[in-house]
Backbone bond lengths (Angstrom), bond angles and torsions (degrees), N, CA, C in turn:
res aa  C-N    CA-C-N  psi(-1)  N-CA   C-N-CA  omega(-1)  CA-C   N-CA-C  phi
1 X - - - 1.468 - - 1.525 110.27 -
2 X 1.273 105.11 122.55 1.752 97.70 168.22 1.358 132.10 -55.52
3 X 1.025 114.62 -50.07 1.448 124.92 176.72 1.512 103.70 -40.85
4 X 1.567 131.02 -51.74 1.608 118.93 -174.56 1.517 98.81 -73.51
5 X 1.222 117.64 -35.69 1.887 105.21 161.58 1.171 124.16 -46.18
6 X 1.313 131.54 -67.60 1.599 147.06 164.72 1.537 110.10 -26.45
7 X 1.639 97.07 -42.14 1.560 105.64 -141.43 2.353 90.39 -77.03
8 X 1.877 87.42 -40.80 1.260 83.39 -171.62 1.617 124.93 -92.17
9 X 1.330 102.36 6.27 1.625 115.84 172.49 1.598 106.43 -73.66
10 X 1.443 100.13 -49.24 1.698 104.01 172.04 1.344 116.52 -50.61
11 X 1.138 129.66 -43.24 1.426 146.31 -142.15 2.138 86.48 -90.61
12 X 0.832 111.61 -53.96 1.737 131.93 -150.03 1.873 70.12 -79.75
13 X 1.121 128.23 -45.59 1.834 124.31 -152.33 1.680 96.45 -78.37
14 X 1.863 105.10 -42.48 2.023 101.41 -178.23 1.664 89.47 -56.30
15 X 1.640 119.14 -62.57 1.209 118.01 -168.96 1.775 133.34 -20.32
16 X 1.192 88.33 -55.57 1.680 103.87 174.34 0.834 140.22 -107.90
17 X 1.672 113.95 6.97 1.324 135.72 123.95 1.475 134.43 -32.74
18 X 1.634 89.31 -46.37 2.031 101.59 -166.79 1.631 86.52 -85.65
19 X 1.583 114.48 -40.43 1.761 108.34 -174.29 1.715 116.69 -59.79
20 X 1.585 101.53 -18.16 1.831 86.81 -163.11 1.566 82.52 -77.15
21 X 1.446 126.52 -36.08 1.532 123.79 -173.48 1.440 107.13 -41.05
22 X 1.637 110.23 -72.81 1.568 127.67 -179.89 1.784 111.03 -52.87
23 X 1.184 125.20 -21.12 1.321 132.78 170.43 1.739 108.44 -68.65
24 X 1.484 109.46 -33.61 1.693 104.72 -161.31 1.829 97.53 -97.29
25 X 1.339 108.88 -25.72 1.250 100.43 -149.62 1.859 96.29 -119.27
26 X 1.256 113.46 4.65 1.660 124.57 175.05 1.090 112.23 -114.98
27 X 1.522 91.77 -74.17 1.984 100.42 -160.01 1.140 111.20 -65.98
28 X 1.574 127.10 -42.08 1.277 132.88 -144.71 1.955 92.02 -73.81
29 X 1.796 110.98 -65.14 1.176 140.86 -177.42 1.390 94.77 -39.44
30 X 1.604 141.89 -39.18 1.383 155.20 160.89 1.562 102.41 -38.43
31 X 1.142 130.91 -63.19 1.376 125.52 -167.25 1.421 88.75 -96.02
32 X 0.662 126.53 93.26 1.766 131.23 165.26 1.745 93.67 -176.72
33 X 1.400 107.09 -35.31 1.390 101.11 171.09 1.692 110.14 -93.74
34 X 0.399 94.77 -41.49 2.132 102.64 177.99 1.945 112.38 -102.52
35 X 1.575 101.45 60.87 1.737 92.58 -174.96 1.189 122.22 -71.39
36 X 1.273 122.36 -12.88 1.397 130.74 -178.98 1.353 91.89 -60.31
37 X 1.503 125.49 -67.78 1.507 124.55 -175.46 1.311 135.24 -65.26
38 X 1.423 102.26 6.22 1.602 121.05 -173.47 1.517 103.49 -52.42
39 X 1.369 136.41 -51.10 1.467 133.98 -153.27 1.944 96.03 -87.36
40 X 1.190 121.61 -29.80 1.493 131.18 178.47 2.065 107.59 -76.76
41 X 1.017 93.52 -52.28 1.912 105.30 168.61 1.499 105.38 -66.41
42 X 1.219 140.69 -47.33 1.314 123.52 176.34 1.224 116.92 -79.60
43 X 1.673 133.51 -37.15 1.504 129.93 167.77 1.534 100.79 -40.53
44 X 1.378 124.42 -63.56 1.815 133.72 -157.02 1.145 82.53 -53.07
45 X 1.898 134.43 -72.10 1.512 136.68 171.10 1.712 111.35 6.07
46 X 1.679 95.75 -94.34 1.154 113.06 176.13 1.544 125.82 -53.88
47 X 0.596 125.64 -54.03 1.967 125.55 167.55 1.605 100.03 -56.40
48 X 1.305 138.93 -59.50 1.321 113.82 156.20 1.454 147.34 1.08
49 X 1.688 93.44 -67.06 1.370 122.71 -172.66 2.018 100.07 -73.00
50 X 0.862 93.32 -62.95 1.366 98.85 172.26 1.530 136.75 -43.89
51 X 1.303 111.02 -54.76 0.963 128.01 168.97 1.616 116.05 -57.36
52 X 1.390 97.03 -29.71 1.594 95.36 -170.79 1.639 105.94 -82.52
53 X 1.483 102.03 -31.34 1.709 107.85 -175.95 1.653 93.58 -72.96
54 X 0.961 147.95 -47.83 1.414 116.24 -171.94 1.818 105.24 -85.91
55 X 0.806 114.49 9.98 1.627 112.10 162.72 1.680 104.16 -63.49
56 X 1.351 91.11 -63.30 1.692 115.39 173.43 1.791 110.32 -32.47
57 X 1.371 99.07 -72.46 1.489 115.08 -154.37 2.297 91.44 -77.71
58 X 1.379 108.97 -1.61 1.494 91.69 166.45 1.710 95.89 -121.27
59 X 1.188 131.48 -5.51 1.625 97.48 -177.27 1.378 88.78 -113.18
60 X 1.169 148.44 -9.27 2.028 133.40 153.74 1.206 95.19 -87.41
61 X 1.648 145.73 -75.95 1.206 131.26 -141.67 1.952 120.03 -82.03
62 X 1.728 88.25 -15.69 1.470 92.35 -177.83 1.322 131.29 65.27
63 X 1.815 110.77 34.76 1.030 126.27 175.58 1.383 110.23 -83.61
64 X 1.603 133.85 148.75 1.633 127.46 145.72 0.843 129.41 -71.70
65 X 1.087 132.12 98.59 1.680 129.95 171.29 1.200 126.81 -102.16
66 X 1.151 119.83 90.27 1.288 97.61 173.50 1.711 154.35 -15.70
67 X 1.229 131.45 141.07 1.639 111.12 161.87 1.134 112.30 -56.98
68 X 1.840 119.13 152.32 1.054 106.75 168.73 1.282 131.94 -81.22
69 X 1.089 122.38 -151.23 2.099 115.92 -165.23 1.887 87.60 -116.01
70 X 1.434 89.85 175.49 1.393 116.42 177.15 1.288 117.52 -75.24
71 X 0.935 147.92 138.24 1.526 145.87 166.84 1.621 122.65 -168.64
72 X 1.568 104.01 92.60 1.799 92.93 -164.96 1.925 101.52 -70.28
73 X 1.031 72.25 179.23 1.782 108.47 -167.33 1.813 102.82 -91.91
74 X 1.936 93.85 164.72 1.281 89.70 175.28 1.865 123.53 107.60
75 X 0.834 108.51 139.38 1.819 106.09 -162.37 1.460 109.75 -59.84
76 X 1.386 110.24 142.58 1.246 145.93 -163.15 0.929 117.07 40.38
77 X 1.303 115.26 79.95 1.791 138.54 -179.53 1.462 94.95 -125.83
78 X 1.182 126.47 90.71 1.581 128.22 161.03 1.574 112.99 -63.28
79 X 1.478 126.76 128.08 1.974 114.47 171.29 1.470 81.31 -115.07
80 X 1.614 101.32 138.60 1.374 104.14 156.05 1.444 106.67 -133.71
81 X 1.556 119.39 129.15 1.585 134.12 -167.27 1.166 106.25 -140.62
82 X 1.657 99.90 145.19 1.681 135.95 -171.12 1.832 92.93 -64.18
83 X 0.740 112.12 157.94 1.625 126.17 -169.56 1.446 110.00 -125.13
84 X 1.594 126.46 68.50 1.090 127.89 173.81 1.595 123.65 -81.22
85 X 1.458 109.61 -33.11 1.736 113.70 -157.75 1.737 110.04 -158.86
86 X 1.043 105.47 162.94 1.312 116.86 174.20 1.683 115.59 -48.31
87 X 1.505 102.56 -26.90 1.512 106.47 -175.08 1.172 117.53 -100.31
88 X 1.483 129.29 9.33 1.320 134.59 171.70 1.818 113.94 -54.53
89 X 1.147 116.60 -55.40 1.520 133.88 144.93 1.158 130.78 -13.01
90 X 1.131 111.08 -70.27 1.572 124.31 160.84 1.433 121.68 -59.94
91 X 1.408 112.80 -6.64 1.711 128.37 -158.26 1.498 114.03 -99.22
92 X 1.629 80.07 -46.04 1.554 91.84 -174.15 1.750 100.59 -90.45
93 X 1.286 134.91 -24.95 1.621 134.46 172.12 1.124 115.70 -43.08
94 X 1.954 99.43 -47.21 1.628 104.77 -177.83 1.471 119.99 -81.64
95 X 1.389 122.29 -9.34 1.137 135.09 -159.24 1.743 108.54 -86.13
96 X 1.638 109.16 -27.70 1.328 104.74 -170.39 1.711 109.81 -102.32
97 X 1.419 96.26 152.62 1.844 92.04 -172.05 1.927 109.68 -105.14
98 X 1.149 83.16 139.49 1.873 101.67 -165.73 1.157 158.83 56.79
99 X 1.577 104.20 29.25 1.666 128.01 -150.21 1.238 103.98 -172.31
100 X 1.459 99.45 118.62 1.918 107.56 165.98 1.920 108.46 -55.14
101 X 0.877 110.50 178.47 1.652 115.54 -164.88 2.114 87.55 -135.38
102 X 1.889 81.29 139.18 1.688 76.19 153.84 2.014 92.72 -122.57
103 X 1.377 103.91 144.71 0.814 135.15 152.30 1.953 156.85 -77.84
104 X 0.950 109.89 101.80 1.657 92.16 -177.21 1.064 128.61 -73.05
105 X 1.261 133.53 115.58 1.756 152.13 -141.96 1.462 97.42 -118.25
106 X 1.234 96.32 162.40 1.517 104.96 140.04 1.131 118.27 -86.58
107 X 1.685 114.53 162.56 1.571 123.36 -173.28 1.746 100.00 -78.20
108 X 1.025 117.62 -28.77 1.927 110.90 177.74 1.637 109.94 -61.45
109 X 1.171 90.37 -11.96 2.092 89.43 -170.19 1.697 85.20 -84.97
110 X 0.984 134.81 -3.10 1.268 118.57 -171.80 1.702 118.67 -83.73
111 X 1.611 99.83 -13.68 1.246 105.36 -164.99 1.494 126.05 -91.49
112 X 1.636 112.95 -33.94 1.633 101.16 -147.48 2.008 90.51 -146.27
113 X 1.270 120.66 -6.41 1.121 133.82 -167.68 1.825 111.78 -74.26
114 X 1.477 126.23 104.92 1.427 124.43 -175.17 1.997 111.55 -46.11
115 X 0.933 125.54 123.35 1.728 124.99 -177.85 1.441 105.94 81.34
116 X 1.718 115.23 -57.95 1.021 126.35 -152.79 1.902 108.51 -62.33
117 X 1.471 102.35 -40.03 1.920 100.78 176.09 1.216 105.79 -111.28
118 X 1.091 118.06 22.35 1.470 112.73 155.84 1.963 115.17 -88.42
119 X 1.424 97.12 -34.58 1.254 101.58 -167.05 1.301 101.45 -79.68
120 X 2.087 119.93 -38.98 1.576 114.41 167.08 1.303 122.87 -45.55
121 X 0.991 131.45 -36.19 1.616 143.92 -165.24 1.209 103.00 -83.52
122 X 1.478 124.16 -29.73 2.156 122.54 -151.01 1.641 73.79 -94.79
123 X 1.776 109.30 -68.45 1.401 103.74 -149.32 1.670 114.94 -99.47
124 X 1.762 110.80 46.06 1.448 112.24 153.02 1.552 109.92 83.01
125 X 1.098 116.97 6.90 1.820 107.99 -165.34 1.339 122.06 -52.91
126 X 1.067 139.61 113.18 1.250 138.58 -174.14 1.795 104.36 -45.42
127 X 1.135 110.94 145.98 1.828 113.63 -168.18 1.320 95.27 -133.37
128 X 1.467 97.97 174.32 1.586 109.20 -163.86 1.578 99.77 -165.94
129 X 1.218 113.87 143.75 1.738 120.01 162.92 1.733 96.82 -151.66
130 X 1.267 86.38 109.73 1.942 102.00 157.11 1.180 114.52 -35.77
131 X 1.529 127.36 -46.34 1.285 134.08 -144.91 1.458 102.16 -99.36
132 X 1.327 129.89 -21.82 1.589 138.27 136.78 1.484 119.25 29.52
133 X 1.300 139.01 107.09 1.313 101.50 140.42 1.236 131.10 -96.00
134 X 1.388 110.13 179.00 1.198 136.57 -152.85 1.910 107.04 -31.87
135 X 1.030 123.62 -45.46 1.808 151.61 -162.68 1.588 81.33 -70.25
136 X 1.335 98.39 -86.91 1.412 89.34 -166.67 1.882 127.81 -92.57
137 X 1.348 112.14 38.16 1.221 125.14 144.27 1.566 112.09 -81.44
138 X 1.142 112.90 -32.77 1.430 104.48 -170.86 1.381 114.14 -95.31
139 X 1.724 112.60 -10.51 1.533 114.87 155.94 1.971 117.23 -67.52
140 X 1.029 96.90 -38.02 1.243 95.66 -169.20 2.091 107.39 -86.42
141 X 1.298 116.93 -2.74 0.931 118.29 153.58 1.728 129.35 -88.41
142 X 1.243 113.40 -34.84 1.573 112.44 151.07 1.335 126.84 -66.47
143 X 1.521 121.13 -10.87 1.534 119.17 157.16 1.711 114.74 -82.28
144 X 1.475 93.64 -11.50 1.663 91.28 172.28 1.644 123.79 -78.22
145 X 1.147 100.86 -45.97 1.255 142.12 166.54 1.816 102.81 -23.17
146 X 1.895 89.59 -79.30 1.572 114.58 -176.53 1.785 105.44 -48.03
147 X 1.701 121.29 -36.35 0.775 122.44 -164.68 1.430 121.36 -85.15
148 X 1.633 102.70 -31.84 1.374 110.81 158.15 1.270 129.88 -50.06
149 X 1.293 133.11 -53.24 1.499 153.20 133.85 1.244 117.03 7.88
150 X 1.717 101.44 -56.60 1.367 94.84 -149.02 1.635 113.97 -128.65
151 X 1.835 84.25 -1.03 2.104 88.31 179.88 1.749 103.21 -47.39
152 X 1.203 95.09 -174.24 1.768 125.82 179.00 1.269 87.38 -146.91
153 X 1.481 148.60 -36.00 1.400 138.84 165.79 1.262 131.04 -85.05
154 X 1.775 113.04 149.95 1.787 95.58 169.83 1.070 116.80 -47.64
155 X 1.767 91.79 163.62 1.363 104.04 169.57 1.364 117.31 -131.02
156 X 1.114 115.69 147.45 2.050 135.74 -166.11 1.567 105.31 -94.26
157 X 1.130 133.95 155.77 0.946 139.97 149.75 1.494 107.36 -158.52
158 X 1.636 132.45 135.76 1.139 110.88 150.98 1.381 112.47 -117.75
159 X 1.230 118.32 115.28 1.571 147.17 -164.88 1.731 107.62 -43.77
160 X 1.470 115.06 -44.07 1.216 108.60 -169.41 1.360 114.72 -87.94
161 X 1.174 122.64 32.16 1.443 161.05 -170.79 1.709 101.63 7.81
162 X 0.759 126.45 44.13 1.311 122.68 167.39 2.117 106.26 174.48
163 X 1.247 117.14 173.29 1.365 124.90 -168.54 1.237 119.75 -85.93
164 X 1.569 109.51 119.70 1.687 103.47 -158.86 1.930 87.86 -85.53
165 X 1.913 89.85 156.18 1.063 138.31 -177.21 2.011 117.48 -57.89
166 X 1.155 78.88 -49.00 1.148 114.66 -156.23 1.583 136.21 -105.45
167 X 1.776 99.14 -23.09 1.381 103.80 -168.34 1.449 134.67 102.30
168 X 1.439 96.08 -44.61 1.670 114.24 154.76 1.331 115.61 -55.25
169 X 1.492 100.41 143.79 1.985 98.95 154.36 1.276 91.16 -83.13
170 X 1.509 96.29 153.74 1.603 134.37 -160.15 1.664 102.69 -112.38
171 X 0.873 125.07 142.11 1.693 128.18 142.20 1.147 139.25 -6.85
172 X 1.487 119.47 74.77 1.038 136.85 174.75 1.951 119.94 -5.91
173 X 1.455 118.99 96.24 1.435 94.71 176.60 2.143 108.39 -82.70
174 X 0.921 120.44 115.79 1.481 104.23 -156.04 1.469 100.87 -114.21
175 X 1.419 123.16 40.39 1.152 119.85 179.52 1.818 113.60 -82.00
176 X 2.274 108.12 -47.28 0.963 112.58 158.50 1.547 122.08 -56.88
177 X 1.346 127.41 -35.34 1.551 108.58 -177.05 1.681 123.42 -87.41
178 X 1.553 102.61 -2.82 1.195 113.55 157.42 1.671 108.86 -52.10
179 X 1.037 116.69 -63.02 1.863 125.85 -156.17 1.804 85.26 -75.20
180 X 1.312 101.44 -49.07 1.806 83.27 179.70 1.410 135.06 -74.88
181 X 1.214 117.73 -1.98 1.681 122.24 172.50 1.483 94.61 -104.18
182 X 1.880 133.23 4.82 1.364 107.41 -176.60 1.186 91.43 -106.56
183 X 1.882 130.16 -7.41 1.365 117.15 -173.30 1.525 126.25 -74.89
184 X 1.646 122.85 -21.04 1.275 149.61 -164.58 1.187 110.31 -164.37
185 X 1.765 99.95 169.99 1.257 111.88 158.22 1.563 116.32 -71.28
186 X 1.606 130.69 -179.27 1.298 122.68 172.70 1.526 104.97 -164.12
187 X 1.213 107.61 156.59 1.082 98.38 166.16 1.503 117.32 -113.13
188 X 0.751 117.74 132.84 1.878 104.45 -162.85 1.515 119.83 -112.21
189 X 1.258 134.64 117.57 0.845 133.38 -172.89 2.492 106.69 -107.62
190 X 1.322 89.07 136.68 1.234 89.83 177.30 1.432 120.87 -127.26
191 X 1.855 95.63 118.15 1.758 102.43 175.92 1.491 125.67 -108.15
192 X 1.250 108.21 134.33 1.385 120.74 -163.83 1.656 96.40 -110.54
193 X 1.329 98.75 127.74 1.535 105.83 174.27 1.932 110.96 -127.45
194 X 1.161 105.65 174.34 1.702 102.88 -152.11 1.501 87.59 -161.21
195 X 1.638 115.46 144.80 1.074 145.30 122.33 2.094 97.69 101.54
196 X 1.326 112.85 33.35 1.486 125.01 144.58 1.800 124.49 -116.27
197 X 1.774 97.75 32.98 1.706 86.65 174.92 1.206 121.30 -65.87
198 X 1.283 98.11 -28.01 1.712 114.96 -158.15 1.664 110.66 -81.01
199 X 1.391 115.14 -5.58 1.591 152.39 -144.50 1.735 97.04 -125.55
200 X 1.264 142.46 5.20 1.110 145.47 -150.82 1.560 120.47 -67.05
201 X 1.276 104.05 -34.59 1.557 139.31 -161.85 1.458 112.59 -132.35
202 X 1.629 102.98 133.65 1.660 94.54 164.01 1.560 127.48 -54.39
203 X 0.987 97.39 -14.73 2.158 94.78 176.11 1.239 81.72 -80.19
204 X 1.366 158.32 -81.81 1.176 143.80 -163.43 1.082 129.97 -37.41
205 X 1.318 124.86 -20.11 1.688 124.79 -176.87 1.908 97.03 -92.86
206 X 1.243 101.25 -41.19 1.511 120.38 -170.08 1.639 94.28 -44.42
207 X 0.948 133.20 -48.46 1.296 142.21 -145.28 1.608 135.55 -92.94
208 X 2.264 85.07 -45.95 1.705 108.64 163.56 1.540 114.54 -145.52
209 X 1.381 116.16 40.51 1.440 109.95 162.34 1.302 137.04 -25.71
210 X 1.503 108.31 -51.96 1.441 115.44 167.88 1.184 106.01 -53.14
211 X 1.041 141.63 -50.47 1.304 132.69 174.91 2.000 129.15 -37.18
212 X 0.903 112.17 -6.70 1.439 118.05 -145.54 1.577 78.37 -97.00
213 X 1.287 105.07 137.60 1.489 115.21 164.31 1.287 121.13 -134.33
214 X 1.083 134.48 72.93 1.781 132.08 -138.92 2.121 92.64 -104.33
215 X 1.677 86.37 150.16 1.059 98.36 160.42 1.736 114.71 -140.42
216 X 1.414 127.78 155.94 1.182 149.56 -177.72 1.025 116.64 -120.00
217 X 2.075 124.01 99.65 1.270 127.96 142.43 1.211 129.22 -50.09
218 X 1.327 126.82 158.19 2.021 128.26 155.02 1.236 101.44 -144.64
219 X 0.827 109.03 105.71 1.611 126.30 -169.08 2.353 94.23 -113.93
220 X 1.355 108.19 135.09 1.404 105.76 -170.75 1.627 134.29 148.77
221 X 1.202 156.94 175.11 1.248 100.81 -15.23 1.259 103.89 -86.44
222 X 1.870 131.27 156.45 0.929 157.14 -179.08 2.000 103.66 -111.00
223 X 1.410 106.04 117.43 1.154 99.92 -160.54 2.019 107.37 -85.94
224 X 0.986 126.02 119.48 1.647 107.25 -178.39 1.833 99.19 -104.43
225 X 1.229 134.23 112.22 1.372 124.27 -172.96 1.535 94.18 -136.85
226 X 1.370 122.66 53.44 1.451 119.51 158.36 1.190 115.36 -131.04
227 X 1.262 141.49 74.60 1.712 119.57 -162.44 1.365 123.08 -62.47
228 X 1.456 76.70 -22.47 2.287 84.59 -167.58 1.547 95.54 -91.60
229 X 0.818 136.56 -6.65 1.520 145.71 154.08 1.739 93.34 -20.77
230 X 1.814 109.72 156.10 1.283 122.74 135.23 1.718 132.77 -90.65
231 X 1.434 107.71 111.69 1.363 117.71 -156.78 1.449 120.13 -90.16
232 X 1.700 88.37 31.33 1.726 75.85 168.69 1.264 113.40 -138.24
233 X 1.488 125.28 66.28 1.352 146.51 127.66 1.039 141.98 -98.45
234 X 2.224 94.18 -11.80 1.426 109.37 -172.71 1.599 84.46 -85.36
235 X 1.710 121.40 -54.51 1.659 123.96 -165.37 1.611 100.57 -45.90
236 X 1.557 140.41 -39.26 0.920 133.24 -160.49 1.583 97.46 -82.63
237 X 1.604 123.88 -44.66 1.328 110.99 -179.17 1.803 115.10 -52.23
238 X 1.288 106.88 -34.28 1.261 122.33 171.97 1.721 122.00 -28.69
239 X 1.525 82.71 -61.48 1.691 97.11 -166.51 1.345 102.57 -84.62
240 X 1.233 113.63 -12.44 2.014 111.87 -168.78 1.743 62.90 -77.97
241 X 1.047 142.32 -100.98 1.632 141.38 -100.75 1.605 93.94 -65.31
242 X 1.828 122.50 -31.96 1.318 98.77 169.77 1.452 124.10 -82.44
243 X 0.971 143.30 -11.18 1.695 163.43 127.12 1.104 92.44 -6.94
244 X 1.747 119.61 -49.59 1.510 98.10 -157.53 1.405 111.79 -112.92
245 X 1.659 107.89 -9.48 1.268 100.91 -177.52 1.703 104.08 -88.39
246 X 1.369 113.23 -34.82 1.748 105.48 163.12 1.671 115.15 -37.94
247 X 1.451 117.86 -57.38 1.316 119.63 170.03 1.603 114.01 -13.18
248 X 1.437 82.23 -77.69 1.665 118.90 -173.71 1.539 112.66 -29.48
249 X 1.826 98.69 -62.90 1.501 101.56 -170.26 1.456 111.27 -61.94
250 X 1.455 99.47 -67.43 1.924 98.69 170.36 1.828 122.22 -33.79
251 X 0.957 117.39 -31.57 1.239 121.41 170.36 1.347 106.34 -51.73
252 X 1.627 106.05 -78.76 1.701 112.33 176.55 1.449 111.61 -27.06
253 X 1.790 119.80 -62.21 1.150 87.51 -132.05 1.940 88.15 -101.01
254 X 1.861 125.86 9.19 0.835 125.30 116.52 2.045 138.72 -1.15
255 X 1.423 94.53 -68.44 1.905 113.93 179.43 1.552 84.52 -83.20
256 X 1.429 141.20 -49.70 1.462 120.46 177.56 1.721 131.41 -59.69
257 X 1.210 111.64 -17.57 1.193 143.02 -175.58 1.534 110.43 -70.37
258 X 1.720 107.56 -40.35 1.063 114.61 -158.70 1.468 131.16 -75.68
């Protein structure tokens, strides 16, 4: 039914509306007074926020979402995730325990988004635009670089750098995880999520929320401790394990189906 779509897009939009407010003028002003606790006060932040929007988007819109997965917190924790939906983001925030996350975005998320570009802009997120040229692709890859280096928080990436079509993992763009497996060691954990392709876009949720039946892998840790290594047998082992664990799930719930 649309209306519990409508009903809970509105609901999720006052939501993070009133948070980017309470984000600029609470939380943030909070770790400026308590910095030691800054990386513990912004994780609670973020898992908050999250947690509360799929509260939202399953008891008005009547989506499934899964809980999220396990993933502790804390320096050199690489996540690398399949890129199905708008809620992948929100998936992986809630998913990790005791530590805000920086993330690699695109540079448009930086601009106009309630919580969401306020928090890119405050807390440094490494950014990205495909559409780049050449000059400043390679600026915004030496800020990746610098950032890899030097977090104290996980770090996000989803490799196939943009929102698959289809459902499939997509084609590795491996230019960013090149610079990030050469900056450190990591430990990398990889989550595979399933069954919001069709869910890609807010007109899409608007429309068949109920529909959404999501599931959440955590597949990990995967140890990477060579930097000067050549990293592209590890990126390919990478993408086989989500290749195969997508397989996997659809299979299951395929034989459950039946």
């Amino acid at each position: 039914m649309r209306i519990r779509g409508y009903a809970a897009l509105s609901l999720a939009a006052v939501f993070f509306s009133a948070g980017d407010l309470l984000q600029r003028v609470v939380v943030y002003p909070l770790t400026w007074v308590l910095p030691n606790q800054r990386g513990a006060i912004l994780g609670r932040w973020q898992r908050y926020l999250c947690r509360t929007l799929f509260l939202i988007l399953k008891m008005v819109g009547g989506a499934d979402i899964p809980r999220p997965g396990r993933v502790p917190g804390g320096p050199g924790i690489l996540i690398l995730m399949n890129h199905q939906s708008l809620l992948d983001i929100p998936m992986v925030m809630a998913s990790v325990d005791g530590a805000c996350l920086r993330i690699v975005t695109r540079a448009r998320y930086a601009r106009w988004i309630p919580v969401v570009s306020h928090t890119i802009r405050t807390l440094g997120y490494p950014v990205v635009n495909p559409g780049a040229k050449a000059g400043t692709t390679r600026r915004y890859l030496e800020q990746l670089s610098q950032v890899a280096r030097t977090t104290d928080a996980p770090l996000v990436l989803y490799p196939e750098g943009t929102r698959t079509r289809n459902g499939k993992v997509g084609r590795f763009q491996s230019s960013a995880l090149e610079r990030i497996l050469a900056a450190r060691d990591w430990k990398v954990y990889v989550l595979v999520t399933d069954g919001y392709w069709r869910h890609a876009k807010l007109v899409h949720f608007a429309g068949g929320m109920q529909d959404i039946d999501g599931h959440l892998s955590v597949l990990g840790p995967i140890e990477w401790n060579d930097p000067e290594a050549d990293p592209e047998h590890f990126i390919l082992r990478m993408r086989d394990l989500m290749v195969e664990e997508l397989a996997r799930v659809r299979k299951a719930k395929a034989h459950l189906a039946a």
